[in-house]
C-alpha positions in Angstrom: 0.0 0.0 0.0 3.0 2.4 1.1 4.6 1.6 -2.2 1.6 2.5 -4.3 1.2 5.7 -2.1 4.8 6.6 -2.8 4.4 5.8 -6.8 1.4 8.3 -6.7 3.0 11.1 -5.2 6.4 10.2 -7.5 3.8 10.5 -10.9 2.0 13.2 -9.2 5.5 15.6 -8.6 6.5 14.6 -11.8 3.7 15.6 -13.2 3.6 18.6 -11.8 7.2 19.3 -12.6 6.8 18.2 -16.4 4.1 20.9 -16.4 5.9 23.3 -15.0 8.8 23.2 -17.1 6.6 23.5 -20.1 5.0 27.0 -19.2 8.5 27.9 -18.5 9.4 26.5 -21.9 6.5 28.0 -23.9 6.7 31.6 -21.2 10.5 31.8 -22.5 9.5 30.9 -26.3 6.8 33.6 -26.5 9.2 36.1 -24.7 11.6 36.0 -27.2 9.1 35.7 -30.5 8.0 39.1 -29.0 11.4 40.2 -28.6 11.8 39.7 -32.2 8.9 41.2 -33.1 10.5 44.4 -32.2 13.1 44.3 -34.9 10.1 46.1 -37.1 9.4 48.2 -34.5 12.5 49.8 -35.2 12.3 49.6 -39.0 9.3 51.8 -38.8 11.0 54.2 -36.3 13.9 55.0 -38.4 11.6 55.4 -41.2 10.7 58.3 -39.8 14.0 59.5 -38.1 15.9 59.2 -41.5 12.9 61.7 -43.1 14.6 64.4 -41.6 18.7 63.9 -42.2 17.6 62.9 -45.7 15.4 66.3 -46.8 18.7 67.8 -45.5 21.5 66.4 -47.4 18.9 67.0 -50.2 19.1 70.5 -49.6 22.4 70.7 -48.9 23.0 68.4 -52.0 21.4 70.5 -54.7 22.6 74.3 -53.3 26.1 72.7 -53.8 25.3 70.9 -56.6 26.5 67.8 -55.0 30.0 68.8 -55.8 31.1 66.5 -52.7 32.3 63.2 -52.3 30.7 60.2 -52.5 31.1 59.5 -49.0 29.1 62.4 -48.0 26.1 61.7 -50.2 24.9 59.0 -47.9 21.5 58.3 -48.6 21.7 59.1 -52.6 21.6 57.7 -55.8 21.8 58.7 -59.4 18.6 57.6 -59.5 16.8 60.1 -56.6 16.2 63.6 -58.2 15.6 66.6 -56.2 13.9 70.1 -57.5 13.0 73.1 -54.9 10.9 75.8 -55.6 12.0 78.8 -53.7 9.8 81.0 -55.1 6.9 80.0 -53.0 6.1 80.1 -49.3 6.5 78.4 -47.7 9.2 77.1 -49.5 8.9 73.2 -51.4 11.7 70.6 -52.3 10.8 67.4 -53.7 12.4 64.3 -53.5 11.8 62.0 -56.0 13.1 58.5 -56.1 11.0 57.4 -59.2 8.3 54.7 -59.5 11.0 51.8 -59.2 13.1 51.4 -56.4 16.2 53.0 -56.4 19.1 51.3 -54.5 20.6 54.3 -52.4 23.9 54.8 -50.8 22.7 53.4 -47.1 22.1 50.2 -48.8 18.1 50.5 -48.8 15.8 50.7 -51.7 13.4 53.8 -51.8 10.8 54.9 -54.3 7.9 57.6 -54.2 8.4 61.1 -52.8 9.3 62.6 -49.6 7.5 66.7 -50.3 9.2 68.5 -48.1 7.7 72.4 -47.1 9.8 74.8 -45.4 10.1 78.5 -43.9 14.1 78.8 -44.1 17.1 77.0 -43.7 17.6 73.9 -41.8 20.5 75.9 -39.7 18.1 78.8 -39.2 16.6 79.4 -35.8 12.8 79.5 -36.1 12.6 77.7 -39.4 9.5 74.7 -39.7 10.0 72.1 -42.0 7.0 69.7 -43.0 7.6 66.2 -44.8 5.1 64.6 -46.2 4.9 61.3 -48.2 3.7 60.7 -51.8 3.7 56.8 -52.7 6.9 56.3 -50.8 8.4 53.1 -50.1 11.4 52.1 -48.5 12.5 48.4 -49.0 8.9 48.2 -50.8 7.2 48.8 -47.2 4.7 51.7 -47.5 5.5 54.5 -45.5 2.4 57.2 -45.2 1.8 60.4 -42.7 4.1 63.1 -41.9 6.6 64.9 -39.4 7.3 68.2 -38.9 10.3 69.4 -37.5 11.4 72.8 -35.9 14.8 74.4 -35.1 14.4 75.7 -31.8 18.1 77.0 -32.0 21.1 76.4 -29.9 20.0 74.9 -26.2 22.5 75.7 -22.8 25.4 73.2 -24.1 25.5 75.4 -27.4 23.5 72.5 -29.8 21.4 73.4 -31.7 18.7 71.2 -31.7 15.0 70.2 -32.7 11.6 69.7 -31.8 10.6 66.7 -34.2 7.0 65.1 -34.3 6.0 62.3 -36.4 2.7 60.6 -37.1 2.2 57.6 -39.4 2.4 53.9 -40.8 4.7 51.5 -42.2 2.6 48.6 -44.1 4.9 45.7 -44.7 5.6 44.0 -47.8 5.0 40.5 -47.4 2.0 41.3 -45.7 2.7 41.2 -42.1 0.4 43.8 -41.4 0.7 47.8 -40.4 2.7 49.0 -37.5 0.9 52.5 -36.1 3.8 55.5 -35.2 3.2 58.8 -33.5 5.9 60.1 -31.6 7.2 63.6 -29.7 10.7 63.8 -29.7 13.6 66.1 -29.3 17.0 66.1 -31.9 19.9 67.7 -30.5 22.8 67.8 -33.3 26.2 66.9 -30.9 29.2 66.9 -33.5 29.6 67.7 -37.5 27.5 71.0 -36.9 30.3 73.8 -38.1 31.8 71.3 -41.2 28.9 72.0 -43.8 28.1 69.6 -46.6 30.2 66.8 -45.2 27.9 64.2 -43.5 30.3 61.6 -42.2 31.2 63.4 -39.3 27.0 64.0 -37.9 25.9 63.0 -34.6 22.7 63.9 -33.1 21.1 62.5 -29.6 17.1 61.7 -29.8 15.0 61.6 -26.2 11.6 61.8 -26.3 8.3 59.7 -26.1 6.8 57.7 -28.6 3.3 55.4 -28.9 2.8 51.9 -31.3 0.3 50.1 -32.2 1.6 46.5 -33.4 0.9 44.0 -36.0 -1.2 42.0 -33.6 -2.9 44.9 -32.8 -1.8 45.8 -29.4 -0.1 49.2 -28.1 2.4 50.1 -26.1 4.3 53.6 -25.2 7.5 54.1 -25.4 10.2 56.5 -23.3 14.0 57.3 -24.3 16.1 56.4 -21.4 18.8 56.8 -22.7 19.7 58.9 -25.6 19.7 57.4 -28.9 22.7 58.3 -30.6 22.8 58.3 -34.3 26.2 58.6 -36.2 25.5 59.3 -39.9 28.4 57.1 -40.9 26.2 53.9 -39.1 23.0 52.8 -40.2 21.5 51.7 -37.2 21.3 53.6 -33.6 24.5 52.8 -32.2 24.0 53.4 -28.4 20.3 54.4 -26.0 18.2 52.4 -24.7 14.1 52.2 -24.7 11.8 51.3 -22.4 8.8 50.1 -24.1 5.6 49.6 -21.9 2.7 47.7 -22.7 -1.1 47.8 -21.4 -1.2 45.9 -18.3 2.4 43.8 -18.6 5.8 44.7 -17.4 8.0 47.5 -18.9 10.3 45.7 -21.3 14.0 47.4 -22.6 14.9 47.7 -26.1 18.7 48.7 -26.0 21.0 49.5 -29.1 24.8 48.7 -27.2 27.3 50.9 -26.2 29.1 52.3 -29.0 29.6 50.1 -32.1 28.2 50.7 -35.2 26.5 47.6 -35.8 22.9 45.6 -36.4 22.9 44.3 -32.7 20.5 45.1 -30.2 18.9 43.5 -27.0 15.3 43.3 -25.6 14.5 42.5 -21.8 11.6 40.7 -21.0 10.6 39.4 -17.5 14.2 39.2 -16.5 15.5 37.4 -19.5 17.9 39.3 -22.2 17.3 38.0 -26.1 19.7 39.3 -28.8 18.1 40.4 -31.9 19.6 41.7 -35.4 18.2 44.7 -36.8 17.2 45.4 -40.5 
């Protein structure tokens, strides 16, 4: 009897331990397919990062003729055209990429327009640029809404820097879905300020608050911790972290590393750190 008690209790544990070690097992598996999930998350916020750097090397580009190196045109192509009308106001430069995609120097195909309105230089105190988007793709994912960004002028570190607010969508092209972006952020431009026309020496640091709404429909906020730096010479953030914070769940931490310009960046979920590769 003792013995048939004793096997009970063993099944039982065991049981109880096989089970246990499964919802570990499928906690830890769904942890990290979320983790992964943010790799788009990021595709659709530099979308609307880049919107910005690119409408001013455009600028930049044309009033110089783009009588600079090939080094410093870093997100052109031959095939990217770009016409200003000065006469109006405000202002309008168009960037046109064409109806087929156009592989440009950062190693992404773009095609559509990004219309750009302005009210004075980029440099300028005061001056309000709009961007808006006209069929535009970037690695044949639609990108639609706008950002407007303002130079507030030089802040108590002598930056200048920029108020930058973004609202939109990135549908995906294998038809993943629609990622939803609005975010309120600030751009403070840290190094490459006083060399004009040469891009591989811009740094700027992004704080700031954003909100998402995901494939699978949920949506979280999303706080700058620590400052995203962006080096023009890198594609991808190179250093900041994120803390991303859905409805009713723990805060999770999107960070981009500490320094190296690479595609790696880490997501912490319940405790648990998953590496992912960015795109």
């Amino acid at each position: 009897m003792k013995k048939v008690q004793f096997l009970i209790m063993f099944f039982a544990v065991a049981t109880l331990s096989f089970t246990f070690s499964s919802c570990k097992k499928e906690k830890a598996s769904a942890d990290e397919t979320e983790a992964n999930s943010y790799v788009k998350d990021v595709q659709v916020e530099v979308a609307f990062d880049e919107l910005g750097v690119i409408a001013d090397e455009a600028f930049s580009g044309v009033t110089s003729g783009f009588k600079s190196s090939e080094n410093e045109r870093f997100n052109f192509a031959a095939c990217a055209t770009v016409t200003i009308d000065t006469v109006s106001m405000p202002h309008v430069m168009t960037i046109d990429f064409g109806d087929e995609n156009c592989l440009c120097r950062d190693g992404k195909y773009r095609r559509g327009q990004i219309v750009v309105t302005f009210t004075g230089p980029y440099r300028e105190p005061g001056t309000v640029r709009t961007h808006t988007l006209n069929n535009y793709y970037v690695n044949n994912n639609h990108v639609q809404g706008n950002s407007v960004i303002t130079n507030m002028g030089f802040n108590e570190d002598e930056h200048i820097y920029f108020t930058l607010v973004a609202e939109g969508s990135v549908t995906f092209a294998e038809g993943e879905g629609t990622i939803s972006w609005e975010s309120d952020r600030v751009r403070t431009w840290i190094e490459g300020y006083a060399t004009i026309g040469v891009w591989t020496d811009d740094v700027y640091l992004i704080e700031g608050t954003a909100s998402t709404t995901h494939l699978n429909g949920n949506t979280t906020t999303r706080e700058i911790i620590l400052p995203l730096r962006r080096e023009l010479t890198c594609h991808h953030f190179v250093s900041g972290s994120v803390e991303i914070v859905p409805t009713n769940r723990p805060v999770r931490t999107l960070d981009f590393g500490d320094g190296n310009c690479d595609n790696i960046a880490t997501v912490t979920i319940n405790g648990n750190t998953y590496t992912i590769r960015l795109r």
